[in-house]
N, C-alpha and C positions, 0 to 999 in steps of 0.2 A: 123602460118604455118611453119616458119623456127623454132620455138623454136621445133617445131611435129620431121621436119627433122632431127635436131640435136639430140635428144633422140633419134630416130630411129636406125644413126647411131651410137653413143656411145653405144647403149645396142647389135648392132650388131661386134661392135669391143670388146666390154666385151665377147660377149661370143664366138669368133673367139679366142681370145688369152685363155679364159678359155678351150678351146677344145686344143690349142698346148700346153699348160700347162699338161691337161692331157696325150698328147702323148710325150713330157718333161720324165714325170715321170713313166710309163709304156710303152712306143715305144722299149726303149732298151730291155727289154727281150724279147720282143714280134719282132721286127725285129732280134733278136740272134738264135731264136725259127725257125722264117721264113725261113730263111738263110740258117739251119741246116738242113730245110722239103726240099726246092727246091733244095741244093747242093745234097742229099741224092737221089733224084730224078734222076737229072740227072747225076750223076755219082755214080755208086754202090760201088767206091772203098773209098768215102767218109765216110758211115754210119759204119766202120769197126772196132774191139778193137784197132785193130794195127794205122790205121790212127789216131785215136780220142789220143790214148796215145803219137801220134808224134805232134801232134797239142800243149797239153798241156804239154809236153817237151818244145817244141820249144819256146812256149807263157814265162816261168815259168821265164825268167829272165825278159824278159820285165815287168812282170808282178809285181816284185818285186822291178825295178828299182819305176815302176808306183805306188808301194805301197809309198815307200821315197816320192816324188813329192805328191801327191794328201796333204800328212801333209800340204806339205809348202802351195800348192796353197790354201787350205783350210783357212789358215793363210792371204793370200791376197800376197804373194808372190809369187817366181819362182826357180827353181834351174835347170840351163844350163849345170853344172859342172859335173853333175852324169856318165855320157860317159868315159869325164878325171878318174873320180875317179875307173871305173870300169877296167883303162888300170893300175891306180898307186895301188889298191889293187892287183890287178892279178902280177904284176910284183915283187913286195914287196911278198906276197905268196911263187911264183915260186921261187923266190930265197931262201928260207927256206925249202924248200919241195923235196930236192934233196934226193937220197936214202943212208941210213945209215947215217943220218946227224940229223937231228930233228926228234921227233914225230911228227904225223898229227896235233897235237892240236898246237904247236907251229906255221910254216906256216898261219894255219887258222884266231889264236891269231893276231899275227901280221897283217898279211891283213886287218884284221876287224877293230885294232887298229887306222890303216892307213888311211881308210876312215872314223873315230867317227872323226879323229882330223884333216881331212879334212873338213867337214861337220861343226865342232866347230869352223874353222878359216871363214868360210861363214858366220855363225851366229855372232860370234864377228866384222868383217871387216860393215856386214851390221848394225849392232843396235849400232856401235861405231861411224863410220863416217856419219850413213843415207842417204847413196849411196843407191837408188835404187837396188832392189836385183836382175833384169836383167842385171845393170851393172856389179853389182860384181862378179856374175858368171859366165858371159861374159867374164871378166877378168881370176878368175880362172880355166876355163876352158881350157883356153890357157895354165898356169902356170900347172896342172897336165899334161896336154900333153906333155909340155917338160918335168917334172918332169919322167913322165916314159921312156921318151928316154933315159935322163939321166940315171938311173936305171938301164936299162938295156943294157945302150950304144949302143943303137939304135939297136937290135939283140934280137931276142925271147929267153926267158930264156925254154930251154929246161929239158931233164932226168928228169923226175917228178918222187915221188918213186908211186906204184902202190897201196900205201896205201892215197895219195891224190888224185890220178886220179879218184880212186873210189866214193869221195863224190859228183861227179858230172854226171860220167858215168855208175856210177853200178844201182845195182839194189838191193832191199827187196820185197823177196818173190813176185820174176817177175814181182815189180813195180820202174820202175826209182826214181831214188832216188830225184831228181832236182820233180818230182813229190810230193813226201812225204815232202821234204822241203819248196816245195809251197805251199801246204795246213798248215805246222806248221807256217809258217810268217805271210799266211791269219788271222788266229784262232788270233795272239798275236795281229798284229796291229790294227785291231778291237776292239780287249780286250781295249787295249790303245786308239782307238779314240771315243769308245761308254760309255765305264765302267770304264774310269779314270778320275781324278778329270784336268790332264794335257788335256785330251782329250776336255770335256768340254770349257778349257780355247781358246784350239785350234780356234773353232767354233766360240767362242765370239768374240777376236782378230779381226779375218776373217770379221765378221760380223759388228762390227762396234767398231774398236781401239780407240777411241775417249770415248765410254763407258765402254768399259772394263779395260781403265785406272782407270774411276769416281769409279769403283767398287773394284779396290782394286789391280788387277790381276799386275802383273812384264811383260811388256810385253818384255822386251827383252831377260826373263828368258823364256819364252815361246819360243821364236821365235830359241834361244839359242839350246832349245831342239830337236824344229823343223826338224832346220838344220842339227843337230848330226844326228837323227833318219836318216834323210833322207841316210847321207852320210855311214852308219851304213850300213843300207839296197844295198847301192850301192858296197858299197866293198864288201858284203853276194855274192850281180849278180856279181862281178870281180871274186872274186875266185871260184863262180862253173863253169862260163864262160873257166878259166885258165885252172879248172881240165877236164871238159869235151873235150877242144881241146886238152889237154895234153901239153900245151906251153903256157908261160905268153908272150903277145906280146903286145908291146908298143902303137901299131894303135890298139889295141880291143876298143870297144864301142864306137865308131866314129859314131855319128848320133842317139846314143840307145837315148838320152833325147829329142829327138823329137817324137820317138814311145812312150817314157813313158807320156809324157806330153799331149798326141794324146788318148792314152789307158786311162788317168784320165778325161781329158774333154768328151773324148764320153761317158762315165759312168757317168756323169751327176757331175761332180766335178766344181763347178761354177768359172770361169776365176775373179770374183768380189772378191773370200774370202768367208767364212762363209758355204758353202752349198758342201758334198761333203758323200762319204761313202766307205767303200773298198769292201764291196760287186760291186756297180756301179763300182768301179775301173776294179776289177777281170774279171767282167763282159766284160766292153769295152776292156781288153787286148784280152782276149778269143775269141772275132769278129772282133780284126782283125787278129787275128792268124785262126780263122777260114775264114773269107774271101780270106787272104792270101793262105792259103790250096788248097781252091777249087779254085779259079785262075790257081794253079798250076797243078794241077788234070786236070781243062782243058784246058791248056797249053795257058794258058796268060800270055803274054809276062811282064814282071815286068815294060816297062814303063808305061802299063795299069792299072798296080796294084796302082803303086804311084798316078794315077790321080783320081781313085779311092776312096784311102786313106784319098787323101786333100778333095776330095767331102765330104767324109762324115764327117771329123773335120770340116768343114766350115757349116756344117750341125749341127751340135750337138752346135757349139758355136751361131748361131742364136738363136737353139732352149734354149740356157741358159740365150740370151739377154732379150726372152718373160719371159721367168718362172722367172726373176728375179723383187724380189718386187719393187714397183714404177714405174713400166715398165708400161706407156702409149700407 
């Protein structure tokens, strides 16, 4: 009779957790879908070209900071520092980007410089000492923030020439351009986590470090790479950040690696390593810049937003505790 019960329930918890498994993996379009029919519903100024192209302006740097992060967590990693790094690329930028002084490509060069070889001092500090990668970008997170005060001694580096301002606030052919460069970062980082042999390695690492040493893999040449990408990506959001406001300012991205970190795990980017995709990334940036919208639209006050926000990150990291293999 107890061995009856016992089967009863294990086949009734097998297929409870196989039912959240399934909405794991199809819930997020399908609640991004939802979202978009009720917001649309009830406010008519949401369903609009104009809204929907402010929604994915607005999203396009999170979205990019969240492309950097999902590498590393994919990896079984974290990276805190990307905020920092998007005040020390913007600042480092701004100060080259004055009128009659450089080309745009110069500004850009350097900024972008700025954050690979921040990005490479993460990956080295982490796979040199085997510090915990929450500590260490913990640490440097602090160190860019002074680092862009420093920089720009504490004061918004302003006169931008209007051949910078444009790569962040203009437009091609009445499409924002922070648009067009969100969809080319989507295309490549993909390319890199699906169709490359580094991508690959990514997943493995993530998945289980212990056998992807037995096979061969350099993990801290991986992890090396990771990091760069990640910080790469972040100085890309620091300087369209800098040109769209039109001023490098020392406090920017204060707080952006909790939305990007927020925008990978609700995309189904697993907190464990190994399970992760930039589609899901795109996706989860997208709902909360879409739920963010329509808050706004009907005039919810943002500390309701933020409680919100953490509901459904505390949501989405359950639903990765079930979907994750071994999970009882």
């Amino acid at each position: 009779m107890e061995n009856g019960i016992n089967t009863y329930v294990n086949k009734v918890g097998h297929s409870y957790k196989t039912r959240l498994r399934g909405i794991n993996k199809y819930g997020l379009m399908l609640a991004f879908i939802s979202i978009c029919l009720v917001l649309s519903f009830i406010t008519p100024r949401f369903l609009t070209i104009q809204n929907l192209m402010i929604i994915v302006t607005q999203v396009s740097i999170n979205a990019l900071l969240a492309f950097g992060v999902t590498f590393v967590i994919i990896t079984g990693g974290i990276d805190l520092s990307i905020g920092s790094m998007v005040a020390v690329a913007g600042v480092v930028a701004a100060t080259f980007a004055h009128p009659d002084t450089y080309p745009v490509v110069v500004p850009v060069a350097i900024g972008l410089l700025a954050g690979l070889l921040f990005g490479a001092f993460n990956g080295l500090v982490i796979t040199r000492s085997k510090v915990p990668p929450f500590i260490v970008t913990l640490g440097t997170m602090t160190i860019g923030r002074g680092l862009a005060l420093i920089l720009s001694k504490g004061r918004p580096v302003s006169n931008l020439s209007d051949s910078f301002n444009f790569i962040g606030g203009g437009k091609i052919l009445g499409v924002p351009t922070l648009i067009i460069i969100l969809i080319v970062a989507f295309f490549i980082c993909s390319v890199i986590l699906h169709k490359t042999v580094i991508g690959r390695y990514m997943y493995a690492v993530g998945g289980n470090e212990q056998a992807a040493r037995a096979s061969g893999i350099q993990l801290s040449t991986v992890k090396m790479i990771v990091y760069t990408l990640c910080g790469g990506l972040a100085a890309l959001a620091g300087i369209l950040l800098t040109s769209r406001i039109t001023t490098g300012q020392p406090n920017a991205g204060t707080g952006f690696e909790l939305d990007a970190i927020a925008a990978a795990i609700i995309g189904g980017t697993s907190t464990s390593g190994g399970t992760g995709t930039m589609t899901g990334t795109l996706i989860g940036a997208l709902l909360i810049g879409v739920i963010s919208n329509g808050l706004d639209l009907l005039n919810v006050t943002s500390y309701y937003q933020q409680v919100v926000m953490g509901t459904i990150i505390i949501g989405a990291v359950v639903l990765d505790s079930v979907n994750r293999p071994g999970t009882e």
